[in-house]
Structures are given as structure tokens and as C-alpha cells.
C-alpha positions as CSV (number, residue, x, y, z in Angstrom):
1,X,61.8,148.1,-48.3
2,X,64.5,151.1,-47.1
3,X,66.3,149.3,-43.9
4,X,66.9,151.6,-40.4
5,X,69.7,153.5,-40.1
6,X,72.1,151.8,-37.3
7,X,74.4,153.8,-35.6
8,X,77.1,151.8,-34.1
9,X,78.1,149.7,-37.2
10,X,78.7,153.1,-39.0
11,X,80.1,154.9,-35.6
12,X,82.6,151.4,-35.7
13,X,83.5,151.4,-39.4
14,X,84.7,155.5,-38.7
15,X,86.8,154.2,-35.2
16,X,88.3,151.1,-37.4
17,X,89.1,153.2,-40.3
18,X,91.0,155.8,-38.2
19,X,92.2,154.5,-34.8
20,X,95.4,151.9,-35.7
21,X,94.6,148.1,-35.7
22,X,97.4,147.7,-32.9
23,X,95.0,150.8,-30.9
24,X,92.3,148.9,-31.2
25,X,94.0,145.8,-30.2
26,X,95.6,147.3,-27.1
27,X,92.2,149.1,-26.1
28,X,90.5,145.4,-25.8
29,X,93.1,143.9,-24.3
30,X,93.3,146.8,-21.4
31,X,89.4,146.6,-21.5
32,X,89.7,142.6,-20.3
33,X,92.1,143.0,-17.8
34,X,90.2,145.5,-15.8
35,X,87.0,143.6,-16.2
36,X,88.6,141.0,-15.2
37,X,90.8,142.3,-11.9
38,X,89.3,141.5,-8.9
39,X,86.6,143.9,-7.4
40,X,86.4,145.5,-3.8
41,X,83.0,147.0,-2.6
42,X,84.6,150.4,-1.6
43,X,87.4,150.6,-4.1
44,X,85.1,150.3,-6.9
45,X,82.3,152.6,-5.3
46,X,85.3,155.0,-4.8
47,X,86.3,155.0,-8.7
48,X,82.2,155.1,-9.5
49,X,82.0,158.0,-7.3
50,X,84.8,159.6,-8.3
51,X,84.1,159.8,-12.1
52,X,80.6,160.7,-11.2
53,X,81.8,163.7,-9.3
54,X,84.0,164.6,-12.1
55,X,80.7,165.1,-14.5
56,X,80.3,168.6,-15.9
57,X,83.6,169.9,-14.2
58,X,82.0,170.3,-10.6
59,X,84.9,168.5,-9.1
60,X,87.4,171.0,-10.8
61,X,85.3,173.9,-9.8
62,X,85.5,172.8,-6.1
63,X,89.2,172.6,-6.0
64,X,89.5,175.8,-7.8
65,X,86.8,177.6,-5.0
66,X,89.2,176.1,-2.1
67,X,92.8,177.1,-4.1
68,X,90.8,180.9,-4.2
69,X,89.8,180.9,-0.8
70,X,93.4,180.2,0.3
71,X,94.8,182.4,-2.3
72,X,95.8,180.7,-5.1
73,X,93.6,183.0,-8.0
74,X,95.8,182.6,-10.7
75,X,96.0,179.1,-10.6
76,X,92.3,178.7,-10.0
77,X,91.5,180.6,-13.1
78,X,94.1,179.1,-15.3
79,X,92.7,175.9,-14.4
80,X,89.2,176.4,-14.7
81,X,90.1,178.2,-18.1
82,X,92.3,175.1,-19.0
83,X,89.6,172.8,-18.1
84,X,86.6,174.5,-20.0
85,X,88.6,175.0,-23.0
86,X,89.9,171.1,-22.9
87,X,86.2,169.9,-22.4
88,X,85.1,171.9,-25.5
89,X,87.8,170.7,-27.8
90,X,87.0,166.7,-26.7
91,X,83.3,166.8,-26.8
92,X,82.5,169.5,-29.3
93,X,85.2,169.5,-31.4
94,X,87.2,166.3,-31.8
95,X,84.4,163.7,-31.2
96,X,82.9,165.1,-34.4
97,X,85.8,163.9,-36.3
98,X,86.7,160.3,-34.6
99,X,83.2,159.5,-33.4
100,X,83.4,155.9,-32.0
101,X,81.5,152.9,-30.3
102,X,81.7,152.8,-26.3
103,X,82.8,149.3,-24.6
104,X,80.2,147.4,-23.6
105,X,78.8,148.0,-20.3
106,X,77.3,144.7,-19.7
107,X,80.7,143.1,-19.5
108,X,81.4,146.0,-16.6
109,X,81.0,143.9,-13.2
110,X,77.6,145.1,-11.8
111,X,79.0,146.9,-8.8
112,X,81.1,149.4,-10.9
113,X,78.7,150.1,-12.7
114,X,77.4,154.0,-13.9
115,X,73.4,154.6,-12.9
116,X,73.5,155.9,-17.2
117,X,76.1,155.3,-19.6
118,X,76.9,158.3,-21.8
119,X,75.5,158.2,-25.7
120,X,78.0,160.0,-27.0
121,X,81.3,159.0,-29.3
122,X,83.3,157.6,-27.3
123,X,87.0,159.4,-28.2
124,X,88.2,161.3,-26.6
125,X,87.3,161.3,-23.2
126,X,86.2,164.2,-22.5
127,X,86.8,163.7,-18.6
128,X,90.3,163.2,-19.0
129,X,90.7,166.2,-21.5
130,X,89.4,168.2,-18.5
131,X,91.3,166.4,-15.5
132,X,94.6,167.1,-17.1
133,X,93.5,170.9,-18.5
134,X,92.8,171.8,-15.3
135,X,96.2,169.7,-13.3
136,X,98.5,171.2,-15.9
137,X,96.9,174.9,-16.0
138,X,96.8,174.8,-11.9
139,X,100.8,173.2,-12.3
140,X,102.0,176.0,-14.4
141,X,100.4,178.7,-11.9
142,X,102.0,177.0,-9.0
143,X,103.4,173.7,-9.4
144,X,103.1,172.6,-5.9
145,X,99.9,172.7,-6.0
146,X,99.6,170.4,-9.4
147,X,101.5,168.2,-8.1
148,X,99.0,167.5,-4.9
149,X,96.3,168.1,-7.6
150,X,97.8,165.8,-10.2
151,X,97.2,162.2,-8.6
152,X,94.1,163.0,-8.6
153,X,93.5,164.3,-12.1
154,X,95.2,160.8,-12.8
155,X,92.4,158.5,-10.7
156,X,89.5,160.6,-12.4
157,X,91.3,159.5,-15.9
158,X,91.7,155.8,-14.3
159,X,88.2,155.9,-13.3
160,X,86.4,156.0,-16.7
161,X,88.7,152.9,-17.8
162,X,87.3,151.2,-14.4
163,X,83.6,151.9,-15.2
164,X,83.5,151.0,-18.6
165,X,82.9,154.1,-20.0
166,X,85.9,154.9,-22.1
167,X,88.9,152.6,-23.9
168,X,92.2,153.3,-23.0
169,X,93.0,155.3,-26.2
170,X,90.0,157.5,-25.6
171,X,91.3,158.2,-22.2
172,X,94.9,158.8,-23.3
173,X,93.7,160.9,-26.0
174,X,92.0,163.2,-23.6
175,X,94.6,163.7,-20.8
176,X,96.8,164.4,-24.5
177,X,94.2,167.3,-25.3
178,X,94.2,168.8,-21.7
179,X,97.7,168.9,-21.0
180,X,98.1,170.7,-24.9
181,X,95.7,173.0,-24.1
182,X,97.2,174.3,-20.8
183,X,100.1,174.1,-22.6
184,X,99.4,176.6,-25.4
185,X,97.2,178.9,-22.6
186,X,100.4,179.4,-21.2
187,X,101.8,179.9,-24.7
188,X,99.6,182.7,-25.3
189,X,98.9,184.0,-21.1
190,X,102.4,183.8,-20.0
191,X,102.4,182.4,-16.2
192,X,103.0,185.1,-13.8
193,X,107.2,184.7,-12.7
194,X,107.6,183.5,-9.2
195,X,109.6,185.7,-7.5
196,X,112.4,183.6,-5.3
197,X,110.9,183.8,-1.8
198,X,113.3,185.7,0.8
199,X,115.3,183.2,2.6
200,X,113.9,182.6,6.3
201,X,116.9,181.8,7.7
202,X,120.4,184.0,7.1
203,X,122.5,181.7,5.2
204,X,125.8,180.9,7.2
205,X,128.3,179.5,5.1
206,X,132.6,179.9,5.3
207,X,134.0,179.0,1.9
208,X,137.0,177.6,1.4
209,X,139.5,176.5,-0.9
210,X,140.1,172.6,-1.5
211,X,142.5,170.6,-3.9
212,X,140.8,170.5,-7.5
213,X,140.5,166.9,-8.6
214,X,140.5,167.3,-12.3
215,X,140.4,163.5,-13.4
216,X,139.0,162.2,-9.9
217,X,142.2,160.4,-9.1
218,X,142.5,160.0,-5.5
219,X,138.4,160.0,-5.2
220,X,136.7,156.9,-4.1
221,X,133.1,156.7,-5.0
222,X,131.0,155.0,-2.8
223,X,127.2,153.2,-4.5
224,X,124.3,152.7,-2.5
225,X,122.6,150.3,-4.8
226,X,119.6,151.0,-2.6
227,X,119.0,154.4,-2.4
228,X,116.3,156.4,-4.0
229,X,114.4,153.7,-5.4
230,X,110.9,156.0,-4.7
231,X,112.0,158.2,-7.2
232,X,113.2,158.3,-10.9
233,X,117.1,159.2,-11.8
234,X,119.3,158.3,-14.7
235,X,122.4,156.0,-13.9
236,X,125.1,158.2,-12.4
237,X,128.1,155.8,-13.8
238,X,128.3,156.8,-16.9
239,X,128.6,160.2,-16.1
240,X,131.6,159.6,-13.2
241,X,133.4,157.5,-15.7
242,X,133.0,159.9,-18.6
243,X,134.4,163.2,-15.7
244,X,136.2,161.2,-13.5
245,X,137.9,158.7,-15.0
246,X,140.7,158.5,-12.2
247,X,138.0,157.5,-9.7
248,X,137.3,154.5,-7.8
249,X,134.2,153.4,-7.9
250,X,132.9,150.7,-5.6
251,X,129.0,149.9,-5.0
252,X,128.3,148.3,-2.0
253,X,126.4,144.8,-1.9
254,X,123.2,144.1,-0.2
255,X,125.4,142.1,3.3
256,X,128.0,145.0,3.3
257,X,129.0,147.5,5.5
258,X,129.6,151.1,4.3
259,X,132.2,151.4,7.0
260,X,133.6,148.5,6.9
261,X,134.2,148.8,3.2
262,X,136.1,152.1,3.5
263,X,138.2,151.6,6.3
264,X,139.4,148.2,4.7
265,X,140.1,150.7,1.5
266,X,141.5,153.5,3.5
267,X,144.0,151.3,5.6
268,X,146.1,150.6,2.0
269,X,149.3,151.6,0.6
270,X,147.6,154.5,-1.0
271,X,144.4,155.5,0.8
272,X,141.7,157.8,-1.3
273,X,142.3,161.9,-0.6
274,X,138.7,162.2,-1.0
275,X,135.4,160.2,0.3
276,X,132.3,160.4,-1.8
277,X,129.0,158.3,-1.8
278,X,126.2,158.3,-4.0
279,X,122.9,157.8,-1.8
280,X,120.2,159.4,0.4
281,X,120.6,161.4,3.4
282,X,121.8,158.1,5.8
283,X,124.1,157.3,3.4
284,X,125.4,160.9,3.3
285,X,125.4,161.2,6.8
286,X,127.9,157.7,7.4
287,X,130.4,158.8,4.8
288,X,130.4,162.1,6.4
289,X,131.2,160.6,9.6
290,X,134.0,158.3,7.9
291,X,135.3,161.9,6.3
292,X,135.9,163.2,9.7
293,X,137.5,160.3,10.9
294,X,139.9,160.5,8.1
295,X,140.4,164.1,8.1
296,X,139.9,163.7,4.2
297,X,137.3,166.4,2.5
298,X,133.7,164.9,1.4
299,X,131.9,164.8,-2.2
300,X,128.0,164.0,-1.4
301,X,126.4,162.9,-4.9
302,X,122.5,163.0,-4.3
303,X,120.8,159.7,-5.3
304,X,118.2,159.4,-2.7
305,X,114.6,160.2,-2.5
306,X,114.9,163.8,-0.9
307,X,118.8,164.3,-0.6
308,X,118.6,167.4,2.1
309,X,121.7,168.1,2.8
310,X,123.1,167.9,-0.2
311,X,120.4,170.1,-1.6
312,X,121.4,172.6,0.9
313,X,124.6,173.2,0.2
314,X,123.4,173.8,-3.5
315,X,124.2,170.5,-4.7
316,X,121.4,169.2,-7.0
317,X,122.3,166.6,-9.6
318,X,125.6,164.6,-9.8
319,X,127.4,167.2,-12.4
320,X,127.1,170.1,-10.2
321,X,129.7,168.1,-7.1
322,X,132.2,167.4,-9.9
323,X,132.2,170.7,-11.4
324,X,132.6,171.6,-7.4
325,X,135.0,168.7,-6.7
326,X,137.0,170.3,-9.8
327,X,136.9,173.9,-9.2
328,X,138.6,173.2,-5.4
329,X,135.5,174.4,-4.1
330,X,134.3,173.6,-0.8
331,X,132.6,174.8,2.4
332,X,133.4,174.0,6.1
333,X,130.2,172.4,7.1
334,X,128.9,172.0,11.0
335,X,127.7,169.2,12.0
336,X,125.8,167.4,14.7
337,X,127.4,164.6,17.1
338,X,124.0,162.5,18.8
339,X,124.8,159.7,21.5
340,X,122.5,157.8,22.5
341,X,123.5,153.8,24.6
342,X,127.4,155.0,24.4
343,X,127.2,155.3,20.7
344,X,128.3,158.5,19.1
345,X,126.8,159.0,15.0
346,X,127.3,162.0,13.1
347,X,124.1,164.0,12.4
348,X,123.6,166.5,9.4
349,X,120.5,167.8,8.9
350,X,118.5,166.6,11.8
351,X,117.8,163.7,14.6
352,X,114.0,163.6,16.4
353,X,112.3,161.1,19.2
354,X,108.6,161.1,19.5
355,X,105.9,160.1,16.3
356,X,108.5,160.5,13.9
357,X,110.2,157.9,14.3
358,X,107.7,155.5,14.8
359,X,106.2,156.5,11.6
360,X,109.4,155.7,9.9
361,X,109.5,152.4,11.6
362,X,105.6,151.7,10.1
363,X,106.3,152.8,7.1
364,X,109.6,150.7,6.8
365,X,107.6,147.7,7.6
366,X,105.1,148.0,4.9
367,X,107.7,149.3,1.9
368,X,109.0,146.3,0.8
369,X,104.9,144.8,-0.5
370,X,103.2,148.7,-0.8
371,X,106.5,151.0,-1.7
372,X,107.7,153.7,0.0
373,X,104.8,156.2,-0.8
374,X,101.9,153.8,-0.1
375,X,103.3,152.6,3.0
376,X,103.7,156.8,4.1
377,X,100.2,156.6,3.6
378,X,99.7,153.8,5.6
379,X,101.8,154.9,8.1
380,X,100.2,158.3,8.6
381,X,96.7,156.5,9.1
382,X,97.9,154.2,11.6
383,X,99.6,157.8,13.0
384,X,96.2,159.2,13.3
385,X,94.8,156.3,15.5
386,X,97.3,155.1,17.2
387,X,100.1,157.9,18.2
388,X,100.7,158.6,21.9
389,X,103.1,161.0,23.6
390,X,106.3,160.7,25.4
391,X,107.4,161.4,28.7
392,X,110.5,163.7,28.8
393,X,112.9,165.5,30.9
394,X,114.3,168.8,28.7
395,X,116.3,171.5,29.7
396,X,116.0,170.5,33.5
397,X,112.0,170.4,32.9
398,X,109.9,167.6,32.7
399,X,107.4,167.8,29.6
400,X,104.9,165.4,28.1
401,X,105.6,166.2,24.4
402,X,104.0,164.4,20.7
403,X,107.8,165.4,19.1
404,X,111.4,166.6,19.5
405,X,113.4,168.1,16.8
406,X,117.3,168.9,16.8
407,X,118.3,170.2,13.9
408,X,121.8,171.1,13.0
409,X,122.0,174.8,12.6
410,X,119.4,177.2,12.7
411,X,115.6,176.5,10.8
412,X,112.1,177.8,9.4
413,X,110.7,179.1,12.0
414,X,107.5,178.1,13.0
415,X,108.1,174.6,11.9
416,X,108.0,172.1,14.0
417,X,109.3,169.0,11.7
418,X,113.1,170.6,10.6
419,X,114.2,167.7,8.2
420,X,116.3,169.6,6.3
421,X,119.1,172.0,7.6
422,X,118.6,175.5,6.1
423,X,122.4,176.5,7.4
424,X,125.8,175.0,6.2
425,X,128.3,176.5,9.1
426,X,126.4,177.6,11.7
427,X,127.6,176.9,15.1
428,X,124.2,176.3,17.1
429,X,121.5,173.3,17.6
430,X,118.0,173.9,16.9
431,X,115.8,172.2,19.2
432,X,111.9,172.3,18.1
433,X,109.7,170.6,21.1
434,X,106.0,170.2,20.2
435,X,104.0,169.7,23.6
436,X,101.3,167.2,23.9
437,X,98.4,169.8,24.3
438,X,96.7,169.4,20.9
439,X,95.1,166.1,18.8
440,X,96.9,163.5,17.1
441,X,95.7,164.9,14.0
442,X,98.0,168.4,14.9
443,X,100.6,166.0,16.0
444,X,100.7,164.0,12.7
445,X,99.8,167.6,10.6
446,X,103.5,168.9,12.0
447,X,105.1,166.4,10.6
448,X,104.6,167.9,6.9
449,X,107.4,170.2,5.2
450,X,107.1,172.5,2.4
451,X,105.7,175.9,2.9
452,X,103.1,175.2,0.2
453,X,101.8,172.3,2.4
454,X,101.8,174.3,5.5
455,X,99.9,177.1,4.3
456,X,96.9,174.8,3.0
457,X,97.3,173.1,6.3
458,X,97.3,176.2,8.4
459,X,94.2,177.4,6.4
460,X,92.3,174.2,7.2
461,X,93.0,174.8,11.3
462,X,95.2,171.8,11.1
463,X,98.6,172.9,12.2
464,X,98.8,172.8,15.8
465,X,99.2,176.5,17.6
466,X,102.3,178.2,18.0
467,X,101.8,177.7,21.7
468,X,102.3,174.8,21.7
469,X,105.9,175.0,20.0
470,X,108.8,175.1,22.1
471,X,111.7,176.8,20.1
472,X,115.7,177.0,22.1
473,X,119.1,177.0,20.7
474,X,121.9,175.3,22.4
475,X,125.3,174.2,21.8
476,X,124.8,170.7,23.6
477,X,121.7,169.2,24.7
478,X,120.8,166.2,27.0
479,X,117.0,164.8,26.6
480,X,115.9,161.8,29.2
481,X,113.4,160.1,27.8
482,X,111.0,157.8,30.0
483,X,109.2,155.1,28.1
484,X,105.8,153.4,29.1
485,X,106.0,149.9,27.5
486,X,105.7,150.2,23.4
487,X,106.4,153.7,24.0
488,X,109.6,155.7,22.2
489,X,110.9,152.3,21.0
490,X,113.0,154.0,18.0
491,X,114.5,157.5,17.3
492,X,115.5,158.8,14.1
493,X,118.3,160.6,12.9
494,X,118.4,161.9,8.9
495,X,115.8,160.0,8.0
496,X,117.9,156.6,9.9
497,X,115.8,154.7,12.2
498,X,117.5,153.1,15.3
499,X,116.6,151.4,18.5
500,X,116.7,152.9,22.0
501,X,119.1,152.2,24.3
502,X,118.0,150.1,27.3
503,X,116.7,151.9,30.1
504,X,118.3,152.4,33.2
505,X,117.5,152.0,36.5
506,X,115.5,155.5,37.0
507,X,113.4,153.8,33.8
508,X,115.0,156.8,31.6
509,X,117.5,156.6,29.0
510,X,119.4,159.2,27.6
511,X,120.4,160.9,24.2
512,X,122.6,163.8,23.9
513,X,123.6,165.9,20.9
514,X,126.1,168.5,20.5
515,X,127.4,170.9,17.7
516,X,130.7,170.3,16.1
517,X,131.4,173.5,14.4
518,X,132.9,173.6,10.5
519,X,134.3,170.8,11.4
520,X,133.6,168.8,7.6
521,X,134.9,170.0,4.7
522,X,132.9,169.0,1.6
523,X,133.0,170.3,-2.0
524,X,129.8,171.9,-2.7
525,X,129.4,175.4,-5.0
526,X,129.8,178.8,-4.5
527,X,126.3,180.2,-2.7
528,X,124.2,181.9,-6.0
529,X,123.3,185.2,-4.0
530,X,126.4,186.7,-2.5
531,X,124.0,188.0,0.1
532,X,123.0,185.5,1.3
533,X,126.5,184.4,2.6
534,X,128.0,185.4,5.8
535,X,131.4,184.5,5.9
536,X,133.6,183.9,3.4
537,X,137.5,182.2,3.2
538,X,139.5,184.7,4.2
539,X,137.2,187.0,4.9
């Protein structure tokens, strides 16, 4: 008597005979620990949802009607064309030749579930190979928008290991395929060139000449061990050891004081001739301060998670302020002097009172168990429900206001959130009030930077009106601030949090900022576009 044909032990003998033992191995083992993690009601409808939108591309061909509609074609089209040509290569092409048995759904907890389980051979995935065709294509078009696009490509990959439908070598095998097909679309339709957008702001910068510090001797180097831990970056050390060998390199401890470290260092027999740090923008911002105080020039090394003003004055990775710090070539930076409770702190990009801060101060709270980016999120949800106004007294007017900005030189205009300075030496504040006259969803909406960003914002009506913008320049400013209780308890300063100063007897309190003209010297690079500078050393 002939026997029935059976499918899966053939389909398994063709997976076991290809895919590595150790795959095979690690795909059970991921397989378990999902199963086995602990299931939420909406966070596992979310990932059913999610891969079920995902089916036949529909989800891709959404996002790719909205990046149209804002203007975004050519990324729209690339990724649709990355995407359709990734989903025929997985399911057509390469399934053919791997084949391969599916988990088993019935050891899937029931309420992640699929309503239907696909029949097909299970690598690749075929949603992944499309997820990350269509990410990468958009990415190469305009790489701001794959990088919004991109976490989600990732939770539609994620999702097919959550519902049991793939193993984690199918999955991997498919985001593989997508990103190799963008890849070689690009290969053979070259991505249009992106022309470098006109600067909004005339570039103020005096150049000038500072002592070239071949070996580093006379440099010390200050460590934030703390800084930019949201982000990925190599070690700097070996690179200042290997360039400056002369340096001093001291990295501060968890119960230290920055400035108590340095002026303990810079009251010895031979005190540095040059103050550097390697951090974020606070940590930039106090050894600036310390630089002043010294009268000794300044060598920021970005190590942060954003590093503004260091990125300003054209200084992006740790190689480019030696080369600087080498060539004796600096700039005469302005900065911005904020007092607030009698204390004075030096201020270089920008200082704000209003949501800001307080959604520094939630997010803070929530970093060290959800990380820096989670607890953003978090933060701007508890923004949108709970965020009030302030009370303020401004230019001799009284204003009820969601945000103030100050930033140190002249900014983007239009923008109501200046975090980063877009001017090295110029000599004015500029002061950014955002009146309470619009939602809390406006309010929270202002906060975001990037002109990317903005312009998807602005085409979804969530920016708040220019109306409702305030713009002035001044050389000082004094801003009275009246609090209702658990109003205005912080403001921020580069990305610093600190807490108000008590109230006095009119129930105000006071902060006042002024501009100290070219008043730091710091080795940065020559600006890149001649025309873009205004003043030059000895010009």
C-alpha cells in the first residue's frame, strides 16, 4: 500500500539540511523565551495588530501616500519599489530554495495569537524582507525620514517573532534581503544628491589665531564618565593618548565636582594652558565657564547625546578639535551669562523656563529604570495631560506663556524651541516666547527641532501659529516669573536642569540673562563655506 505524502517531515529534512545546527538551535531557544515572557493585553494586541496591518504591504503603502502628500516622492517611490521587489525575492524566490516548517502556534499564548497562520515556508520572512526594503529605500531618499520610519520597520520584524509566525533566522534573513535590495536599487537608481540647504541664519564667526599644541602638553582633559550613554561612540582615550600624548587626562568620579577638580589642578605650580572636557552640552557649558575664569582658551570634545555647541562650531568627532587644537585654530565665541537666586552660570547654546524644563525633570526621573529615550516618551505623554502655563512679567508686560526661550545669538526663525545656537560670535540674545493661546498638544509639538520634524508637524496642523510666537533680540533681559504652587518649579539651561530660586515677597522670582560678547576663546575649525563667515582675525 503507497503511504501519503507528508509535507513537514520533508519541508524539515530541507530546513535541517541547510540552516546550521547552531541556527536551528538559537531559533528554539529565541522561540521559548518569547513564549515564555510575560504577556500584556494591549502590548500583545499591539504586536498582533501590527503584523496584521503589515500583510500585503498596506502598511508601507500608507506611509508612502502620507510621505507623497507632504512631499517626499522620491522616497515614497524608492520605498514602495524597495519593498515590492524585497517581498518578491522572499516569498517567490528564496522560499523556493529553503522551504521550511513554521513554529508551532499552539505553543503561542492564546491572546497573541493570528486569526490564520500562513501555509507557506517559513524562511524568509517575507514581512521583514519588506519592512526593511521599504525603511532603507525611504533612508537613502531622505534619511530623516528612515530614521522616524525605521523603529517601526523594526517592531513589524519583532512582531512575527511575537506571534509565532516566523523563527528568528527567518526574520533576520528577511530584514538581510530588504536592506540588500534597497541597497543595490540605489546601486543601479543613484539617490538624487541633497543639495546643502541655505543657512537660515548668517553665520557670525571672528577667527582667530591660538597657540598650536602639537603633543597636547599643557592640555588637561577633563572625562565625563556619564555623558552620552543614549547613544553609541567608540572610546575617545585611545585616540588622545595616541595625538596627545603630553595631555592630562583626568575622568571625573561619580561624587566629584567638575569645578572643584579643576580649580584644585589649576591652583599648582604649573597650571594647564588649555581646559578641555569630553561630555554633553552641561559638561561643555561648566568647563566653558571655568575657561573664562581662567582666561585660558577651551577644547570641547563631543561625547554627549546631541553635543550642540560643539557641533556648531564645526566640531564633530574628537579628531577634528585636535587637528583644531594643533593648527592654533580658534574662534572668539559669545556667550550667555543667566542669574537666577544670586547665582551667575555661563550659558552657550540656550536657557528656557516653562514645559521644557519640567519635561526634563520627568524624563530625568524615569531614565535611570526606562533610559533616556523611553522616559522622553514618557515624559512627553505626561506633557500632553498634564502641562500648564506660567505667569510672567517680560519686557515690562505681563504675559501668560506655555515657553520662554533665550538663546545665545541669533536662531531658526520660526522656531520656538532654539536648543542649539546657530551663531558662534554674535553679540545679541534671542528671546522666543510662545503665548498660552493654543493646546497643550501645540505647546508640547514646539518643543521638537529638526526641520524635517517640523515640516511633517506643520503639515499635520500641529505646530502652534506664528501668532502666537513672540520673537525680540536684546542684549540683557530680566524675566519675573510668578509661580502658582507646582508651577515653574525648574528651569533649564543647555539641556541642565536646576531649581528656582525662592520667591520673594511680590510672589515673583527673577532670572536675568545677558550677552557676553567673544568673550571665550575655543579651538574649533576654520568655517567650510568662506561665505558663510562674517568676520574674520584681522579682518
Amino acid at each position: 500500500m503507497r503511504l501519503p505524502r507528508l509535507r513537514h517531515p520533508v519541508v524539515s529534512y530541507r530546513r535541517a539540511r541547510i540552516m546550521p545546527r547552531w541556527v536551528r538551535r538559537l531559533d528554539r531557544a529565541a522561540n521559548r523565551r518569547i513564549n515564555a515572557s510575560r504577556s500584556w493585553h494591549v502590548h500583545d494586541r499591539g504586536y498582533s495588530r501590527l503584523s496584521h496591518a503589515a500583510d500585503r504591504g498596506l502598511l508601507w503603502y500608507a506611509i508612502a501616500a502620507t510621505l507623497a502628500v507632504l512631499g517626499y516622492r522620491r522616497a515614497a517611490l524608492r520605498g514602495v519599489g524597495s519593498m515590492v521587489v524585497s517581498g518578491v525575492m522572499a516569498d517567490v524566490v528564496v522560499k523556493r530554495f529553503f522551504d521550511g516548517r513554521r513554529p508551532i502556534f499552539t505553543e503561542v499564548p492564546t491572546i497573541r495569537r493570528l486569526r490564520a497562520y500562513p501555509t507557506t515556508p517559513s524562511f524568509p520572512s517575507g514581512h521583514s524582507a519588506s519592512a526593511a526594503g521599504f525603511a532603507t529605500g525611504v533612508a537613502l531618499e531622505t534619511p530623516v525620514a528612515g530614521a522616524i520610519i525605521a523603529p517601526l520597520a523594526a517592531a513589524v520584524a519583532y512582531s512575527r517573532l511575537h506571534v509565532g509566525a516566523h523563527w528568528l533566522s527567518d526574520v533576520v534573513g528577511g530584514v538581510a534581503i530588504g536592506a540588500g535590495v534597497a541597497a543595490l536599487g540605489r546601486l543601479m537608481v543613484p539617490a538624487r544628491a541633497r543639495r546643502a540647504p541655505a543657512p537660515e541664519v548668517e553665520q557670525v564667526v571672528e577667527m582667530i589665531e591660538l597657540p598650536p599644541l602639537h603633543d597636547g602638553a599643557g592640555v588637561l582633559v577633563v572625562m565625563n564618565k556619564g555623558a552620552g550613554t543614549a547613544v553609541i561612540r567608540s572610546d575617545p582615550r585611545p585616540t588622545i593618548a595616541e595625538r596627545l600624548p603630553g595631555a592630562v587626562v583626568r575622568e571625573l568620579e561619580p561624587d566629584e565636582a567638575m569645578a572643584d577638580v579643576v580649580r584644585e589642578i589649576m591652583s599648582g605650580d604649573d597650571p594647564p594652558r588649555v581646559l578641555s572636557v569630553y561630555g554633553g552640552d552641561g559638561s561643555v557649558s561648566r568647563m566653558a565657564q571655568l575657561a573664562i575664569e581662567f582666561d585660558v582658551p577651551f577644547m570641547p570634545l563631543p561625547g554627549g547625546t546631541f553635543n550642540h555647541f560643539s557641533r556648531t562650531a564645526g566640531i564633530e568627532t574628537v579628531d577634528l578639535a585636535i587637528d583644531a587644537l594643533q593648527a592654533g585654530s580658534g574662534i572668539a565665541a559669545s556667550v550667555g551669562e543667566l542669574t537666577a537666586g544670586g547665582r551667575t552660570t555661563t550659558v552657550l547654546n540656550a536657557a528656557s523656563i516653562g514645559i521644557y524644563p519640567e519635561f526634563v525633570a520627568e524624563r530625568t526621573k524615569r531614565k535611570a529604570r526606562l533610559g533616556k529615550w523611553i522616559g522622553g516618551v514618557v515624559a512627553t505623554w505626561r506633557g500632553l495631560q498634564d502641562a500648564e502655563p506660567i505667569d510672567i512679567v517680560i519686557a515690562g508686560r505681563r504675559a501668560r506663556v506655555w515657553s520662554v526661550f533665550v538663546s545665545v545669538g541669533r536662531n531658526t526663525p520660526g522656531q520656538v524651541a532654539t536648543f542649539q545656537r546657530r551663531t558662534l560670535s554674535d553679540d545679541v540674545l534671542d528671546v522666543r516666547v510662545l503665548h498660552a493661546r493654543g493646546s497643550r498638544v501645540q505647546a508640547v509639538a514646539a518643543l521638537s527641532f529638526g526641520s524635517a520634524t517640523r515640516a511633517v508637524l506643520r503639515a499635520l496642523r500641529l505646530l502652534p501659529p506664528a501668532s502666537d510666537i513672540e520673537h525680540m533680540t536684546a542684549t540683557d533681559l530680566a524675566i519675573f516669573v510668578e509661580p502658582r504652587p507646582g508651577e515653574a518649579t525648574f528651569y533649564a539651561h543647555d539641556g541642565e536642569l536646576e531649581r528656582r530660586p525662592a520667591v520673594g515677597e511680590d510672589g515673583r522670582y527673577t532670572l536675568t540673562c545677558r550677552i557676553v560678547p567673544q568673550v571665550l576663546r575655543v579651538y574649533a575649525p576654520a568655517p567650510s563655506r568662506e561665505r558663510d563667515v562674517l568676520n574674520h582675525a584681522g579682518h
